[in-house]
N, C-alpha and C positions, 0 to 999 in steps of 0.2 A: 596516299595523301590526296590526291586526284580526286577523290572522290568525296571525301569528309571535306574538300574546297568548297564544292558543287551543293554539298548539302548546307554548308552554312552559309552560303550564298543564297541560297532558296528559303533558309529557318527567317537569314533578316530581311529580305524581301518581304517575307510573309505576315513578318510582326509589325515592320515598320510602315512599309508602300503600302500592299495590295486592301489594307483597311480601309485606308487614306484615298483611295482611287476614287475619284469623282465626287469626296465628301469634304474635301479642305474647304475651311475657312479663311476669312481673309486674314486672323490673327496667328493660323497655321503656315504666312506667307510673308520673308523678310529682304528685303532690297539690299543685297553685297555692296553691288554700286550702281549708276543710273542702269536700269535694265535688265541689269544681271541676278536675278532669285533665285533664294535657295528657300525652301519649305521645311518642317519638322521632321516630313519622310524623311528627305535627302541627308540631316543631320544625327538622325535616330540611326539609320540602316548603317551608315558610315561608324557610329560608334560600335554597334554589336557585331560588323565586319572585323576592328580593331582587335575588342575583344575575343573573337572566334578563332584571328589566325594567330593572335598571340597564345592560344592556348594549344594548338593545332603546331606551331611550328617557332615555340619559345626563344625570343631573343633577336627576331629577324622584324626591324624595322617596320611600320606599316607609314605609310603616307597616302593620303586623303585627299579627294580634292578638297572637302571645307576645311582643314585643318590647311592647307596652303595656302587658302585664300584668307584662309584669319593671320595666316604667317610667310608672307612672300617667303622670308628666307629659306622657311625649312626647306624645297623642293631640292636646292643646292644642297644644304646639308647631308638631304637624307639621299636623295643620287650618287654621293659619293658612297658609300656604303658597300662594300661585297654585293650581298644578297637585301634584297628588296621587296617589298609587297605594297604596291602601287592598286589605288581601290576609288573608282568612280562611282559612289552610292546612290545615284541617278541622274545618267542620261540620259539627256532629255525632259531636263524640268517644267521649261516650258509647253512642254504638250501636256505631260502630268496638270497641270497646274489648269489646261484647257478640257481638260478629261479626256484626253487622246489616247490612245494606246501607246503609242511609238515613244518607249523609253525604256531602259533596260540596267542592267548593272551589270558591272565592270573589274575583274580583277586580273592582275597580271604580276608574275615572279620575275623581276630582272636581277639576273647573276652577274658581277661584272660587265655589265653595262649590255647585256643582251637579254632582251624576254625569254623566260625558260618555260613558262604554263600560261593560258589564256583561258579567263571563262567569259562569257557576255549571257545573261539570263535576262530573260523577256517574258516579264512576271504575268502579261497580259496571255499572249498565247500559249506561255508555259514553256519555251522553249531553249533550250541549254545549248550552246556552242562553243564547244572548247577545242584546243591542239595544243601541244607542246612539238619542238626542232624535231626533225625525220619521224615523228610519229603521227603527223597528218592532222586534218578537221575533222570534226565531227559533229553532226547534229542530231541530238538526243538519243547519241550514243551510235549515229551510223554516220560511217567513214564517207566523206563528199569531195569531189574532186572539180572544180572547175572548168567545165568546156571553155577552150580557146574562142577569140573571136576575131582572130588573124585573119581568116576569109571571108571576112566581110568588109564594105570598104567604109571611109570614117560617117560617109550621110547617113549609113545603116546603124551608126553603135547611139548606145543610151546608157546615158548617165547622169550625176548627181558632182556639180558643181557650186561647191558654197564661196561664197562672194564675200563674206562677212572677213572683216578684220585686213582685208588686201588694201594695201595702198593707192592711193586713188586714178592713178595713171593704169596699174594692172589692171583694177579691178573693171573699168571700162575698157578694154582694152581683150580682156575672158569675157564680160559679158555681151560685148559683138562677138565674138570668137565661138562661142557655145552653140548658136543658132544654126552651126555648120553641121552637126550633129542632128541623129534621128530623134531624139528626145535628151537634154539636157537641163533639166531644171532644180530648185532648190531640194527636192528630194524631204526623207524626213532628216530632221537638226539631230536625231542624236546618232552619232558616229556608232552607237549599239544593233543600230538597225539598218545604217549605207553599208556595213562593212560586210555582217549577212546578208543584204539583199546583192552583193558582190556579186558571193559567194555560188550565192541560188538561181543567179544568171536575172534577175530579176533587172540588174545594172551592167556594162561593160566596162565601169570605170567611174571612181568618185576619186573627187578632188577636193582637198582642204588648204589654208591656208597657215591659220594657229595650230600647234603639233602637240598640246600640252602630253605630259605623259599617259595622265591618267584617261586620256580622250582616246588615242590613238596605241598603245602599246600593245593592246588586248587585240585589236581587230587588225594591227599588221600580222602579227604569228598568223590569226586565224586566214587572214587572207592566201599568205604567203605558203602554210600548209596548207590549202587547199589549190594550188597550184599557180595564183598569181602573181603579177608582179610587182612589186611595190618600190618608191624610191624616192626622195624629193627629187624637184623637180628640173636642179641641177642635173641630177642625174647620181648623185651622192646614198648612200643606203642609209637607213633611218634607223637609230639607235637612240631609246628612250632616254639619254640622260643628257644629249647633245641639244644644244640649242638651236633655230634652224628655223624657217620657214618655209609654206610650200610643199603639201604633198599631193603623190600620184598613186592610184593603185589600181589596177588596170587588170584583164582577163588573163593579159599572155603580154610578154616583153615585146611583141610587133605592136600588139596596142594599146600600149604604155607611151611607145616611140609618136604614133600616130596623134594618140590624144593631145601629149605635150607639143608636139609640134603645130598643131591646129589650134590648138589655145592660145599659143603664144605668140602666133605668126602678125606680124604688124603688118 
């Protein structure tokens, strides 16, 4: 099934986004709420992701980000459910929308309340990331492991710190906090691309705030199968259907410790 995921993840990328890639119009561009836009891509790819797993794996829920966003409740509804197919039709809209590369799509299997499969496809480079529990990461098909960054000390590590959505006391609070670090900046917005550039040592560690499912469930597996550590930032483990704020995901559970600590130190 792994693999007919991956291909119809790439058939609706292909019909819906990579067309669309730096030719939307502005009637191909609708305002959710102040700020927040969703495009024809984002709502086309989403429907024929629906229709794909439904046919691929009859009878098992599908929940969307625009289909939550048109309907707060369902995210509740459909969390509760066994088995689950949770689908981020493009993250990263607003770079889409800039004609940026850095946006990618999203799907993720949560079985009783844990992810069981992850894909993130990055329609620009081409590039497919998936794992499922004990069977590791992969990218485009080869097995990737995470160097540690535990020997290094915190002025050396770099990361991706989004600020968006914290309350106003934290979020000043991370953002003197950040500067303590080698490089900590906004990084790119869509969770498709902090959570590979994890991966690929490109980061030591990205930080969110909002946990939604469909943003984060795909790129914890993927992180976490590729060796590192993930958790809010209580220190709590992160489970798609819990409500919750605050996440950490870090190279190695030493700097996990390290980054949260320097973050939050008043």
């Amino acid at each position: 099934m792994n693999d007919a995921i991956a291909d119809a993840i790439r058939q609706a990328a292909d019909t819906a986004i990579v067309p669309r890639y730096q030719t939307l119009t502005r009637s191909d561009v609708h305002e959710k709420r102040p700020g927040d836009y969703v495009t024809i891509a984002d709502r086309e790819c989403e429907q024929l992701l629906v229709e794909s797993l439904a046919s691929i794996d009859p009878g098992t829920p599908v929940l969307g980000e625009e289909a939550a966003a048109a309907d707060p409740e369902l995210s509740q509804q459909l969390l509760n459910h066994e088995r689950l197919w949770v689908v981020d039709p493009l993250d990263g809209t607003a770079a889409f929308m800039r004609g940026e590369p850095d946006f990618a799509v999203m799907v993720a299997l949560i079985e009783q309340g844990e992810t069981t499969a992850a894909w993130i496809w990055q329609p620009v480079p081409a590039t497919m990331v998936m794992a499922v529990p004990g069977g590791g990461t992969t990218v485009d098909g080869v097995a990737v492991r995470r160097r540690p960054a535990s020997d290094r000390s915190v002025g050396e590590l770099k990361g991706v710190v989004k600020l968006g959505y914290w309350d106003d006391d934290t979020r000043s609070l991370v953002a003197a906090n950040r500067q303590h670090f080698a490089a900590a900046g906004g990084g790119p917005a869509a969770a498709g691309f902090a959570y590979p550039q994890l991966i690929d040592g490109t980061h030591d560690f990205v930080v969110f705030w909002r946990t939604l499912p469909w943003d984060h469930a795909p790129g914890v597996l993927i992180a976490q199968e590729s060796g590192c550590h993930v958790a809010r930032l209580d220190g709590s483990r992160y489970r798609p259907g819990q409500t919750g704020d605050g996440l950490l995901a870090a190279a190695d559970e030493i700097t996990w410790a390290r980054v949260r600590d320097r973050l939050l130190a008043d």
